[in-house]
C-alpha positions in Angstrom: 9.2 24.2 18.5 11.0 22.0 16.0 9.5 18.8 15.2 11.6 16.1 17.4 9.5 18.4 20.9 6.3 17.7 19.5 4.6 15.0 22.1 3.8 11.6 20.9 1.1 10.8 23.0 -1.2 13.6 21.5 -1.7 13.9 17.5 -1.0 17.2 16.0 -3.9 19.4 14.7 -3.0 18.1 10.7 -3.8 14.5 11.6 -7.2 15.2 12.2 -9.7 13.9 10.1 -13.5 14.2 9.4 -15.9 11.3 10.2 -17.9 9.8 7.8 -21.1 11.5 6.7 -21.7 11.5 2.9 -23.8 8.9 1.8 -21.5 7.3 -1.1 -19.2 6.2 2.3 -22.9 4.3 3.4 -22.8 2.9 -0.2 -19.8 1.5 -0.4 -19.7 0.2 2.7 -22.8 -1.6 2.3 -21.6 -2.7 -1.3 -18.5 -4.2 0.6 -20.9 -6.3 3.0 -23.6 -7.3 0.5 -20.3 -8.9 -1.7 -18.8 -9.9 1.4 -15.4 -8.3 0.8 -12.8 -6.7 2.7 -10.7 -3.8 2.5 -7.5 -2.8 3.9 -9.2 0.5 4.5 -11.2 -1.2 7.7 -8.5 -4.0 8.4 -5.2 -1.6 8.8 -7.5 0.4 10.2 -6.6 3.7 7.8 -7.2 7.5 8.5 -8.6 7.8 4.7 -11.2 5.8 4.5 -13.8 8.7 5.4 -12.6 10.6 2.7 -11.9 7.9 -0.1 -15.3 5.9 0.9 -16.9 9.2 0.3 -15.5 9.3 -3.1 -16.4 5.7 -4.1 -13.3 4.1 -3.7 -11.4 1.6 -1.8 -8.6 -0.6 -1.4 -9.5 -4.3 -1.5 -7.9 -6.8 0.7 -8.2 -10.4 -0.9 -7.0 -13.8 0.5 -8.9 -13.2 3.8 -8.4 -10.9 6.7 -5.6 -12.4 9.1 -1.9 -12.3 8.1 0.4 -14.8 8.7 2.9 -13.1 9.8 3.4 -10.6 12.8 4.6 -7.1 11.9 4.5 -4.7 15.1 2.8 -1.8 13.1 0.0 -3.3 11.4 -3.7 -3.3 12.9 -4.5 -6.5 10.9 -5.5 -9.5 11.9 -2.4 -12.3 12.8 -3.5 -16.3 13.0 -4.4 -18.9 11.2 -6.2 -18.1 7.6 -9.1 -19.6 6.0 -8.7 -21.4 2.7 -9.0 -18.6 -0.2 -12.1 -18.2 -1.7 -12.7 -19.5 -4.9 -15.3 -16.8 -6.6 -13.5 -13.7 -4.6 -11.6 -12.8 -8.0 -15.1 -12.6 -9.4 -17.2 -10.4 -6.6 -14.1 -7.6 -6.4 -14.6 -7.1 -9.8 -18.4 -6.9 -9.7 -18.0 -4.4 -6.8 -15.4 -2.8 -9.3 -18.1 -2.3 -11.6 -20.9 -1.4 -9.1 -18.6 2.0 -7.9 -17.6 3.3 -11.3 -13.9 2.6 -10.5 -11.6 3.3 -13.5 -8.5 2.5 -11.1 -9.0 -0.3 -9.0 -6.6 -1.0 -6.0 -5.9 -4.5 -4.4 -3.9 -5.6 -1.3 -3.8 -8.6 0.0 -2.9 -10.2 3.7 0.3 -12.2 3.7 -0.3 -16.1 2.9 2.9 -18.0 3.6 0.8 -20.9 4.0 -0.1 -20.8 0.3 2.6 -22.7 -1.8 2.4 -19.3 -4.1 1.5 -17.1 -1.5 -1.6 -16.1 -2.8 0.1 -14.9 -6.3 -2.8 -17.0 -8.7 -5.3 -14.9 -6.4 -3.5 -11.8 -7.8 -3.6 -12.6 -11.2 -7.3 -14.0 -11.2 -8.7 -10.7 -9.5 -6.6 -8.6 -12.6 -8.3 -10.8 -14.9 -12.1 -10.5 -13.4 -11.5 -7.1 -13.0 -10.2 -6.1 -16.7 -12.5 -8.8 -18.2 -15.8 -7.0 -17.1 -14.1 -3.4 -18.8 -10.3 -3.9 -20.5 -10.1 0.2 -20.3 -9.9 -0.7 -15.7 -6.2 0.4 -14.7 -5.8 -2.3 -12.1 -2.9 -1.7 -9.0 -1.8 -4.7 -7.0 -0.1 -4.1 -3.4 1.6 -7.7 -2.9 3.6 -9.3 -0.4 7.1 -10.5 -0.8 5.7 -14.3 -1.7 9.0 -15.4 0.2 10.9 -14.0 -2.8 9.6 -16.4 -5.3 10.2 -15.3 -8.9 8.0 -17.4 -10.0 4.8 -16.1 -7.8 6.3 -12.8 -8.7 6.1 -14.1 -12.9 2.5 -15.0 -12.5 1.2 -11.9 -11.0 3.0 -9.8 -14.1 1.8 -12.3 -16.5 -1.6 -10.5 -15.4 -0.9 -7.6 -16.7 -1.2 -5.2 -13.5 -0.5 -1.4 -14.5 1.0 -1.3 -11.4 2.9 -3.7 -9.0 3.3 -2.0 -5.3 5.1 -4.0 -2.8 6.2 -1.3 0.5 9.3 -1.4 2.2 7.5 -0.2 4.9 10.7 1.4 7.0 14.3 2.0 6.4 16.7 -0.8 7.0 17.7 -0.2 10.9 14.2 0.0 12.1 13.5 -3.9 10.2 13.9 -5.1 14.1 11.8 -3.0 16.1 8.5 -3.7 13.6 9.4 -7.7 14.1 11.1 -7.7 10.7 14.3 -9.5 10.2 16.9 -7.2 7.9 16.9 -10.8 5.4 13.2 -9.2 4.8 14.4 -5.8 4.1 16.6 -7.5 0.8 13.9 -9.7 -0.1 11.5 -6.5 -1.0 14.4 -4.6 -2.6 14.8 -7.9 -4.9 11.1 -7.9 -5.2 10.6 -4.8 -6.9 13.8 -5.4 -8.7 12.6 -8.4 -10.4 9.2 -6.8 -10.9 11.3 -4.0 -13.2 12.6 -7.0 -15.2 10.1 -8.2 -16.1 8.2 -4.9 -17.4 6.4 -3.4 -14.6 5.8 0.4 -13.1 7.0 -0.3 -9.7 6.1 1.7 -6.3 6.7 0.9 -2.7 5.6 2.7 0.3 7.2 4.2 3.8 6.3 5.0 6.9 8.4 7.2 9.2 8.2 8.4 12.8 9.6 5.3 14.3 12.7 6.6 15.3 14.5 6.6 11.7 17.2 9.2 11.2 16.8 11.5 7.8 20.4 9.7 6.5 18.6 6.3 7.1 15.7 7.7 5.2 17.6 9.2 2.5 19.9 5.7 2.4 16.2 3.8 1.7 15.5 6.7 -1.3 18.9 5.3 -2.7 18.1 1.8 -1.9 14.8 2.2 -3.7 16.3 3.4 -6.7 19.1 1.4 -6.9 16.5 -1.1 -8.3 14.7 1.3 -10.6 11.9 1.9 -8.3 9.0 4.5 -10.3 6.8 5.4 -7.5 7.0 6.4 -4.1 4.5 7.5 -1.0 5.9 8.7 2.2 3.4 8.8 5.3 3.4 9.5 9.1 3.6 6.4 11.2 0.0 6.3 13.3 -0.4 3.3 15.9 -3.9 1.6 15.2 -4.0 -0.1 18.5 -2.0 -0.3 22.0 -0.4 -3.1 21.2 1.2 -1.8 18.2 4.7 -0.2 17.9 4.5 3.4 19.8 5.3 6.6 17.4 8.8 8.1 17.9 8.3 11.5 16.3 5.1 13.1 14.3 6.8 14.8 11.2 5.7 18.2 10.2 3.8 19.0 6.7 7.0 21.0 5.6 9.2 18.4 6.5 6.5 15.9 4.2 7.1 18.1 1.5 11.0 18.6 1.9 11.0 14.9 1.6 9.0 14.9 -1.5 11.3 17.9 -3.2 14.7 15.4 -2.0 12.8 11.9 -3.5 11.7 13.1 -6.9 15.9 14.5 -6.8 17.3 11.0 -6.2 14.7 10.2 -9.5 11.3 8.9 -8.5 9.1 9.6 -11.2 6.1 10.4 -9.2 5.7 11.4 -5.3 3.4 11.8 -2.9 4.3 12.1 0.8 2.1 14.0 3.8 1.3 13.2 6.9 -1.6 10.6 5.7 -0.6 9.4 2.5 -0.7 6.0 2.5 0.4 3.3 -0.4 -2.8 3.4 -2.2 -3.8 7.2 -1.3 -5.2 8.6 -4.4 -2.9 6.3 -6.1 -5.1 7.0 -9.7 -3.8 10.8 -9.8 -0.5 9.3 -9.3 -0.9 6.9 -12.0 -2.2 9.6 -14.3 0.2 12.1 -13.7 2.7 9.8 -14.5 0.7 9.1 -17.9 0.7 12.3 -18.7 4.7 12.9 -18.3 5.2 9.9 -20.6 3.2 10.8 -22.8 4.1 14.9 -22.8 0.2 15.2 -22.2 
């Protein structure tokens, strides 16, 4: 059977996943209550979180948990935000400190309602979280901040070791995840301005909704055509009915063809499998990359 026969409506065997059991997942989960915090991990509703909970790690979600915008493949909350909390910088980092993290990850929902879309939030929670131990690597997942180069300025002013921002999908599919193309530029110039001004860059795609491979291997070459370090590739999974329906489950082979044709075009590190996600054991990626620098 080759992969385009496989039926959408039922998951393949390798998307399976364990439910939670070990008691570090009860930990951090009632770590994440106690400081009133929340991840991206419960929000986008991700197939990880069993495994990376269990492992004492997570992937913070700051400025609240409703987006302001409307994206057809994204579980989290859309409407109206609340005001950002002032002392949120401070209680990430506390919990940073409470799991042991030596690589901390943080997302954020989109703010467009913020006149910097959230970016001083960004560089606050880098601060609070390298303040309490300097020796924290500290990856930020942002939003496009409408393309402000200034938003953009005062998040690397922080001193992130890594700025993430995902394309998400090739170009063509921009329409059918309630994304105008305009928004498919904007990210490119994101992570190109992020290069400029000194940072490791990474971005993130998702594929099964209906992308050809030439439109995936178009958004490889889009990617680096701005000098784009890092790359995860993962299976599109709808997190609710009303989300965008999967076109196609990819097989693990074809995951790791992909992986063999992105570090070709230059990516510097990889990962790509059916549930990688952008912040899926993003510290191994991050040291791995270390490593090659440095001819560890």
């Amino acid at each position: 059977m080759s992969s385009t026969e496989i039926q959408t409506k039922i998951k393949p065997p390798w998307l399976k996943v364990k439910l939670a059991s070990d008691k570090n997942f009860f930990y951090v989960f009632n770590l994440l209550k106690k400081k009133n915090l929340n991840t991206i991990c419960q929000s986008a509703k991700c197939p990880n979180i069993s495994e990376c909970w269990s492992q004492k790690t997570a992937t913070f979600l700051i400025l609240g948990d409703r987006c302001t915008r409307d994206c057809a493949f994204c579980a989290v909350k859309k409407g109206l935000p609340s005001p950002p909390s002032l002392n949120e910088a401070s209680r990430v980092a506390e919990a940073v400190s409470a799991m042991g993290l030596r690589y901390a990850v943080v997302t954020s929902v989109t703010r467009d309602d913020l006149p910097d879309g959230g970016a001083s939030i960004f560089a606050a929670t880098i601060k609070a979280i390298k303040k309490k131990d300097s020796g924290i690597k500290v990856e930020v997942l942002i939003p496009d901040f409408k393309g402000s180069e200034d938003a953009l300025k005062t998040v690397i002013l922080a001193l992130p070791d890594v700025l993430n921002h995902n394309l998400e999908v090739p170009e063509s599919i921009y329409p059918l995840i309630n994304r105008s193309k305009e928004n498919y530029c904007c990210s490119l110039k994101v992570l190109e301005k992020a290069k400029e001004m000194g940072a490791v860059t990474k971005s993130g795609l998702m594929i099964g909704l209906g992308e050809t491979k030439k439109e995936i291997l178009q958004t490889f070459a889009d990617l680096r055509g701005v000098s784009c370090d890092l790359l995860t590739i993962g299976q599109y999974l709808q997190p609710t009915k009303n989300n965008a329906h999967v076109k196609k489950y990819y097989y693990p082979l074809e995951f790791e063809q992909l992986e063999k044709i992105a570090l070709d075009f230059g990516f510097k590190e990889v990962e790509s499998g059916p549930l990688v996600r952008s912040s899926y054991r993003a510290h191994k990626m991050y040291n791995s990359l270390f490593k090659k620098q440095y001819n560890w």
